[in-house]
N, C-alpha and C positions, 0 to 999 in steps of 0.2 A: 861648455855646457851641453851641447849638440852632444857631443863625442860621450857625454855622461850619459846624456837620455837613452843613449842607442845603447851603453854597456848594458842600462837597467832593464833595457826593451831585451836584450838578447841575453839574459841571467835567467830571466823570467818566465818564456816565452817556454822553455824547455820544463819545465815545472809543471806548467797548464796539460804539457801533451804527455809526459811520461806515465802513462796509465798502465800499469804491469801485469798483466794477467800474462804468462806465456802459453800454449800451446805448444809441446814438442814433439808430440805424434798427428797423424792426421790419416785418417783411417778413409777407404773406400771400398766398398760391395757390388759385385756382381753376380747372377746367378748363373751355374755351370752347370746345368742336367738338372736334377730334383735337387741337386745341394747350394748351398752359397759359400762363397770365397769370400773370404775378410783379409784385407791387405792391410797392412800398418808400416807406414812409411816413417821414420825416425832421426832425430836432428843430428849432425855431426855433432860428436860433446856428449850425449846423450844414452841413458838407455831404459828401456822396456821391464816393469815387471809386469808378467802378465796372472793376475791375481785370481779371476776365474771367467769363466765361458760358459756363458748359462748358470745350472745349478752344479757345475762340476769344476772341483778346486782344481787352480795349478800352480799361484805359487813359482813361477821359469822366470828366470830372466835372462832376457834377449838383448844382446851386443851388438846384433846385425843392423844395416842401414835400414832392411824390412824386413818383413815377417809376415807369411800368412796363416791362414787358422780355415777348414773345411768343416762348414757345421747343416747337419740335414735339414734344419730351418734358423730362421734370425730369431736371433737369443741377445740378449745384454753381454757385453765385453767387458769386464772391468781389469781396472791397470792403473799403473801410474807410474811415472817419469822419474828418473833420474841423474845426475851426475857428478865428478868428483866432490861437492861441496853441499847440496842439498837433494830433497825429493820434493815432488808437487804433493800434493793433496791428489787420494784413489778419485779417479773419471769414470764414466759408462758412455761407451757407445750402441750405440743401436740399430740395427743398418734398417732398419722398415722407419725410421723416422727418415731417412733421407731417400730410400729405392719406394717402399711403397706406401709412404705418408701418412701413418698413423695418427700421427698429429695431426689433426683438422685446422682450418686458418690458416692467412697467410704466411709469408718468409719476412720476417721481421727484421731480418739481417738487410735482405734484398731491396725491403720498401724503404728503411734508414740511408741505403746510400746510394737508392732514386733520389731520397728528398735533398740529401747531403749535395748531389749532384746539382739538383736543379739551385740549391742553396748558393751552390758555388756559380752556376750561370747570373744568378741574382748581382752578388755581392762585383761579378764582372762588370756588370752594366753599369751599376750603381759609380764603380770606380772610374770608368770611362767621363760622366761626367762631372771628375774633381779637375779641381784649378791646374793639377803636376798633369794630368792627362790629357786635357781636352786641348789644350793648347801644340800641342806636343803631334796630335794627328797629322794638320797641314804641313806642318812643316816636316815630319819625318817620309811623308809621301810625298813630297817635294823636292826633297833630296834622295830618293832614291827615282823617282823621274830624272835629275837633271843626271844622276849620277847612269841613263842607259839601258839600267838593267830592266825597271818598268815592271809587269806586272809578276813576270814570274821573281825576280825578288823581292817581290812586295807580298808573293805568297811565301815565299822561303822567310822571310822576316815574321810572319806571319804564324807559323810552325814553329821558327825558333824560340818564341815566347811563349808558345805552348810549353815547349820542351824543357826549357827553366822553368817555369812553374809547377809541373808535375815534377820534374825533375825533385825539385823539393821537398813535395807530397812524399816520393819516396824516399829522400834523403831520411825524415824525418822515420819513416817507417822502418827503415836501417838502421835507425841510431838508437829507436826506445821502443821496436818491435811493438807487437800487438797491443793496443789495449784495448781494457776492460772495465765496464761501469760498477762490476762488482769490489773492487782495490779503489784504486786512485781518484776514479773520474767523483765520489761518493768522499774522502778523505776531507778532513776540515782545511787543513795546506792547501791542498789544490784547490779546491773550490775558494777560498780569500782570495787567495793569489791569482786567480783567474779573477775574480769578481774586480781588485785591485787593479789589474791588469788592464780591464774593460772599461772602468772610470778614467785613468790614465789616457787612451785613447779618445775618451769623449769629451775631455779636457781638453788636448792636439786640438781635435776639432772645430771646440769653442774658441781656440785660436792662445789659448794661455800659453802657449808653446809647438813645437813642431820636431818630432821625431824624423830626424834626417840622418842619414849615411853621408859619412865624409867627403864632401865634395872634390877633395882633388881624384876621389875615386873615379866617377863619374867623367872627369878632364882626360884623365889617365886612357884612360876605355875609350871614349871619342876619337884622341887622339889617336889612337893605336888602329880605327877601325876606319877613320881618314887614309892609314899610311899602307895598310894593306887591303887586298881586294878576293874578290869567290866569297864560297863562306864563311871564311873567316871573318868577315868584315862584318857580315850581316850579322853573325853570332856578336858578333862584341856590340853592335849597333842596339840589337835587343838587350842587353847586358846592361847598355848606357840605359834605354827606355827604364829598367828593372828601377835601376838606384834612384836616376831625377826622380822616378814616380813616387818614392817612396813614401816621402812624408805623409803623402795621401793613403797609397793601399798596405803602408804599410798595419797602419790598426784594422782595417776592412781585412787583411789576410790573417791577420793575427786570433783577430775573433773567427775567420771560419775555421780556422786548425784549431782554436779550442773547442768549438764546436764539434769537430770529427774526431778529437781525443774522446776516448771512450767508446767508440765505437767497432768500425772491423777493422781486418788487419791493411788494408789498403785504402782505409776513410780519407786518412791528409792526402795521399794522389788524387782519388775521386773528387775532392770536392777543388784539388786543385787542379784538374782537368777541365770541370765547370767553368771555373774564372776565369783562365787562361785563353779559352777558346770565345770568352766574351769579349775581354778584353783584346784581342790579335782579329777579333770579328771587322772592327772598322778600320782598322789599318788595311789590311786586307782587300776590303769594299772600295774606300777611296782609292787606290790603285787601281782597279778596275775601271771603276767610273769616276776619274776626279773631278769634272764639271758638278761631281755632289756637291764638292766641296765648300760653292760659291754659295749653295743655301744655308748652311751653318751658321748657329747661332755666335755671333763672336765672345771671346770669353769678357765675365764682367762683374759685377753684384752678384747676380743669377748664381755664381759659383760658389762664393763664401755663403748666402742662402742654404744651397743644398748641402754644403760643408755641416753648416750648424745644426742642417736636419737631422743629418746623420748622427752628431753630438746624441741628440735627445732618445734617439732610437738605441743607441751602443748603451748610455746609461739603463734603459729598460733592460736589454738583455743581462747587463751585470747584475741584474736582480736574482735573475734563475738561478746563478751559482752560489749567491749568498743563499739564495731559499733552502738548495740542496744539501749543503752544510747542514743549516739549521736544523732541516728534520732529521739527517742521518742521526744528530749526535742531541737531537731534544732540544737544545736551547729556547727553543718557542720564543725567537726574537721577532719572526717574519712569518705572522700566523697566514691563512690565505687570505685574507679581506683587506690584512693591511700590502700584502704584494698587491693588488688587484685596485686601491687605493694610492699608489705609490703608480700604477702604471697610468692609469686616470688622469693623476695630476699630469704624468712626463708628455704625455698626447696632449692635452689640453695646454701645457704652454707653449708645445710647441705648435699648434694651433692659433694658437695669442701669438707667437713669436713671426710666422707666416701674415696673419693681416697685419701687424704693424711694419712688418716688411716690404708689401706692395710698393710705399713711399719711391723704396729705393728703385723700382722698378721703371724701364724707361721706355717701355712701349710696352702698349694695351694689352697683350698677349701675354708680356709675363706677371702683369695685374692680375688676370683673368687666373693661370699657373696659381699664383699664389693663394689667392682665395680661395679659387678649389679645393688645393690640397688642406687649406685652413680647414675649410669647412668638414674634411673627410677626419681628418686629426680631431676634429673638437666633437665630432660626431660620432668617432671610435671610443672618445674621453667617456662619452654619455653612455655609450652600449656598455662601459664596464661597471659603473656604477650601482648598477642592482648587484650586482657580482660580490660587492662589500656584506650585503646580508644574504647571501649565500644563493644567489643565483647561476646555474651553470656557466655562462658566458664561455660558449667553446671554442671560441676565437682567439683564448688564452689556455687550453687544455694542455698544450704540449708546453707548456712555460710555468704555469702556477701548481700551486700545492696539491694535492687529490684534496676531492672536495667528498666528505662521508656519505654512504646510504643513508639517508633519513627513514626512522623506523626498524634497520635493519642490525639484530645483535651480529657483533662482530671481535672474533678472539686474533690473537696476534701472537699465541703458541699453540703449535700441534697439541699438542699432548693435555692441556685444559679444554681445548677445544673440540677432541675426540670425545674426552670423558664426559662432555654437558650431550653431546650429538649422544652418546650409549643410554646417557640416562634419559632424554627426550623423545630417545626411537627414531631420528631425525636424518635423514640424509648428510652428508655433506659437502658442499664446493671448497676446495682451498683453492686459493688465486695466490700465486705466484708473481711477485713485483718488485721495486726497488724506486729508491724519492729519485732516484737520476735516469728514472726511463721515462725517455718523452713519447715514447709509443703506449707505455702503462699510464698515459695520463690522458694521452686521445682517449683508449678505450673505454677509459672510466668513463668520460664527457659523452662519449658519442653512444656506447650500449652499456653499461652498467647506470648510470643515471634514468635508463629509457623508462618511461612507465610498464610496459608491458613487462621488459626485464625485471623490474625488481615487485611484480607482484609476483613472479614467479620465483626470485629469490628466496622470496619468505617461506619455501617448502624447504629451504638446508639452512641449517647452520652454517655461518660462513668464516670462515678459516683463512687471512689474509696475512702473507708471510711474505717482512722486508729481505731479501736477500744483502742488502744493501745497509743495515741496521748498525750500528756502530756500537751503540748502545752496551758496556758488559753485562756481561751474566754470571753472575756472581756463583752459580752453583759450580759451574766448571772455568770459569775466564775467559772463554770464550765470547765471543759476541753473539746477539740473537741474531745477523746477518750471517756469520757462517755458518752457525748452527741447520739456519734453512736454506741454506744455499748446496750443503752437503746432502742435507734431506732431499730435494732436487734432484741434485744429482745422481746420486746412490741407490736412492728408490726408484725415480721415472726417467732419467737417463735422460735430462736435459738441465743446460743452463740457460735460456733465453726468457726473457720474461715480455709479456705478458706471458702467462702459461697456468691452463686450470684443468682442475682434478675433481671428478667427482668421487666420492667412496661413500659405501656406506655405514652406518652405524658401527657395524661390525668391524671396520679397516678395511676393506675389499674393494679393489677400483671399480667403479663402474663405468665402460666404456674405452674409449680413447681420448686423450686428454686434448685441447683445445688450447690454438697461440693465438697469435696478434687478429685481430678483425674488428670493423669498424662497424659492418654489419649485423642490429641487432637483431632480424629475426636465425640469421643463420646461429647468431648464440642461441637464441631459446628453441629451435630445432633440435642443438644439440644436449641443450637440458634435459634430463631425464625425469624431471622429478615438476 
C-alpha cells in the first residue's frame, strides 16, 4: 500500500511541475560608441528566424549558435524559434526594457523568486518541527560526535543536504525546463491535479495514511554509510536523513515545487535552496554547540498537533489551484466569496481544533502555544469574513479571485474596447494579467483597489486582458488568452504581467508602459490622465 501511495506521489508530482513555455534564444545588449550590439545566443537543436529589426524586414535564418545585429539605437527585434519538428510563436525583444528600463516598476520575475525563496526558508523550518525530523536532530549529531569527526562534518553534512535538495530543484529544471503561467501553470489538468495532489497531502497529515519510501532504502544507505568513511559516508548519511524524512517533507516539498512550477527557469532550485539551508540550519548549530541540545523540547503530542496544523493549511492552499482552473475555463464553481468562505471556515477549525487540543498538552507552555496560536487562527477566520461580501481582505490577494473595480466600466477585448474609448474621446489603460498571477492579484489589492487609484481610473476606459483566458473564440479558434498574450508581445514587447499601457483614443501609446508595483502613489504618478 506504501509502495502504491509513493507510485501515485511520483506519477503525479511531475504533472503539477511540467509547465512548458520554452525559451530558445536569449538575447543581451550592450552599448558600443553611439550604436548598440544585440547578441542572440541559440539552443543546440535550434534555430533563428530573424523576422525584422525595427521597421526594417529581414526574413534570414540563422543556423549559428549566436548572432549579432549593430543597430544606431534600440528598436524591437522580432523572431522566432525553430527546429526539425516545430516553430514557437513570432517574440520581441527590446533591449531598453532590460539596459535602460523603459518599463517603470518593479522585476516581477526577481521579487517572485525572493518570495519563492523566503517560501522555501518557511516550508524548512516548518519541516524541522515534524515527528521524521525533530527526532532525528540529537541523535544524527550524536553520531557524528561519537563517530570524531565533530564539527567540521557536521558542516560537510550540513552542505550535503543542501546539495540534495537543490540538487532536485535542478533535476526538475532539467527534465521539464522552463515554465510558464501562460501554458500549463493556467491548464484545467494541472491545476486538478495539483489541487488533487494537495488534498492528498493534507490527508497524510491528518494521519489517514503516510506517504513513505521504501524502507529497506533507507537500511540500505545507513548501512553503506556505517561501512564506509570521508565523504562518502556523510553523503549517504544525508541521503538516509532525505528518505526517513520523507513521510513528513515529503507533501511540504511537494507543495513548494508546485508552487515554483510556473514560475522562472530556476524557481524548483531557488525555492529548494530555501528549504534546504533551513533544514541542514540545526543540524549544523547542534554541532557547534551540543549542550543546545539539552534544552530541546522532547518529541510528543506537540508533534502530531503541528502535523494536523499543517493538514488544515495544505487544504487552503489547494483551493488556489482549483480557483485558477475555474476562472481560466468559466466554470464559475469557486466565485471569490465562496474561496474567501471556504478559507474562513479551514482557520476557524483549525482554531477549534488547537483549544481542544490544549487537553493533550503537558506542560503549561505548550497550553499557552496552543491557545495562542488558536486564538490567532480564529482571529484570521473573523478578518475574512467581510471578504464574503466583497471586502478587500489583502491578506488573501495573492491566493483569491481579483476582486472588480466597483463603479469602474471595464471590457475584456481590445478591439470593443478601443471602439467605445473613440466614440467617448476617452483615454485608455489596458492592464495586462492572467487568473494564475499572484503578483496581478497583490496589485489589484494593494493599488488598483486604492481610493485615490480608482478616482483616477474613471478618466480611461479600462481595457483588461487575460493572457491566460482558456476560453474559445469562436471567430478564429483561438483562445482570448493567446489572442492577448500575442498582442502583448508583438506590440509592446513583453510577456510579464502585471503590465499596463496607456493609449489614447486614437491607438497611440502614451508614455512608457508600467509592471509589478505595490506602490500606489508611484502608479497614479505615472497616470497620465
Amino acid at each position: 500500500m506504501k509502495h502504491l501511495q509513493l507510485l501515485i506521489f511520483t506519477l503525479l508530482l511531475p504533472l503539477c511541475l511540467k509547465a512548458q513555455i520554452e525559451q530558445h534564444v536569449f538575447w543581451s545588449g550592450e552599448k558600443v560608441g553611439d550604436s548598440i550590439k544585440l547578441t542572440a545566443t541559440i539552443d543546440e537543436g535550434w534555430h533563428m528566424t530573424l523576422i525584422s529589426v525595427g521597421e526594417e524586414d529581414y526574413g534570414e535564418e540563422i543556423f549559428a549558435s549566436s548572432y549579432s545585429i549593430m543597430t544606431a539605437k534600440a528598436v524591437p527585434v522580432r523572431y522566432n524559434t525553430c527546429n526539425d519538428q516545430m516553430c514557437t510563436a513570432p517574440e520581441v525583444y527590446l533591449y531598453e526594457e532590460i539596459a535602460d528600463g523603459p518599463v517603470a516598476g518593479r522585476d516581477s520575475a526577481g521579487s517572485s523568486n525572493r518570495m519563492l525563496f523566503l517560501w522555501g526558508l518557511l516550508a524548512g523550518l516548518l519541516a524541522i518541527f515534524t515527528p521524521c525530523v525533530w527526532p532525528i536532530i540529537p541523535m544524527t549529531v550524536s553520531f557524528f560526535l561519537k563517530k570524531g569527526g565533530g564539527v567540521r562534518d557536521a558542516v560537510i553534512y550540513g552542505l550535503s543536504i543542501i546539495v540534495i535538495y537543490v540538487g532536485l530543484g535542478l533535476l526538475i529544471t532539467v527534465l521539464f525546463g522552463a515554465s510558464a503561467l501562460n501554458v500549463l501553470a493556467t491548464n484545467a489538468i494541472f491545476n486538478i491535479v495539483c489541487f488533487v495532489l494537495l488534498v492528498v497531502f493534507a490527508l497524510s497529515f491528518f494521519g489517514l495514511f503516510e506517504i513513505t519510501l521504501p524502507a529497506s532504502w533507507s537500511t540500505k544507505l545507513d548501512s553503506k554509510a556505517r561501512e564506509t568513511g570521508g565523504l562518502v559516508s556523510i553523503l549517504l548519511m544525508a541521503f538516509t536523513l532525505v528518505i526517513v524524512s520523507f513521510s513528513c517533507t515529503g507533501p511540504i516539498i511537494g507543495t513548494l515545487l508546485v508552487e515554483a512550477a510556473g514560475q522562472s527557469l530556476l524557481a524548483p532550485a531557488i525555492g529548494m535552496l530555501g528549504f534546504a539551508i533551513a533544514l541542514a540550519l540545526p543540524f549544523t548549530l547542534f554541532a557547534l554547540f551540543p549542550h543546545w541540545m539539552q534544552s530541546l523540547p522532547k518529541s510528543g503530542g506537540w508533534m502530531e498537533t503541528f502535523k494536523v496544523s499543517l493538514a488544515f493549511i495544505e487544504l487552503a492552499l489547494s483551493l488556489k489551484f482549483l480557483s485558477v482552473a475555474d476562472m481560466a475555463y468559466g466554470w464559475g464553481i469557486l466565485p471569490r466569496w465562496l474561496f474567501i468562505l471556504l478559507w474562513a471556515v479551514l482557520f476557524g477549525a483549525l482554531g477549534i481544533y488547537l483549544f481542544i487540543n490544549t487537553r493533550k498538552a503537558m506542560k503549561t507552555g505548550g497550553k499557552v502555544t496552543r491557545i495562542v496560536l488558536g486564538i490567532m487562527s480564529i482571529a484570521f477566520a473573523i478578518y475574512l469574513i467581510p471578504g464574503i461580501w466583497g471586502a478587500p481582505v489583502k491578506a488573501v490577494a495573492a491566493f483569491a479571485p481579483p476582486q472588480p473595480i466597483e463603479g469602474q466600466e471595464e471590457f475584456n477585448d481590445f478591439e470593443v474596447g478601443m471602439a467605445y474609448a473613440l466614440q467617448e474621446h476617452k483615454p485608455v489603460l489596458v492592464q495586462f494579467t492572467g487568473y494564475g498571477c499572484v503578483n496581478c492579484r497583490k496589485m489589484e489589492s494593494f493599488v488598483l483597489a486604492n481610493d485615490s487609484v480608482q478616482k483616477r481610473l474613471k478618466n480611461y476606459v479600462l481595457i483588461t486582458l487575460y493572457v491566460d483566458d482558456r476560453l474559445d473564440n469562436d471567430a478564429d479558434g483561438e483562445s482570448e488568452g493567446v489572442e492577448n498574450s500575442r498582442l502583448q508581445k508583438e506590440r509592446f514587447g513583453s510577456n510579464a504581467q502585471p503590465f499596463f499601457v496607456q493609449l489614447t483614443p486614437m491607438d497611440k501609446q502614451e508614455g512608457t508602459p508600467i509592471a509589478y508595483t505595490t506602490d500606489p502613489m508611484e502608479f497614479i504618478e505615472w497616470l497620465k490622465h
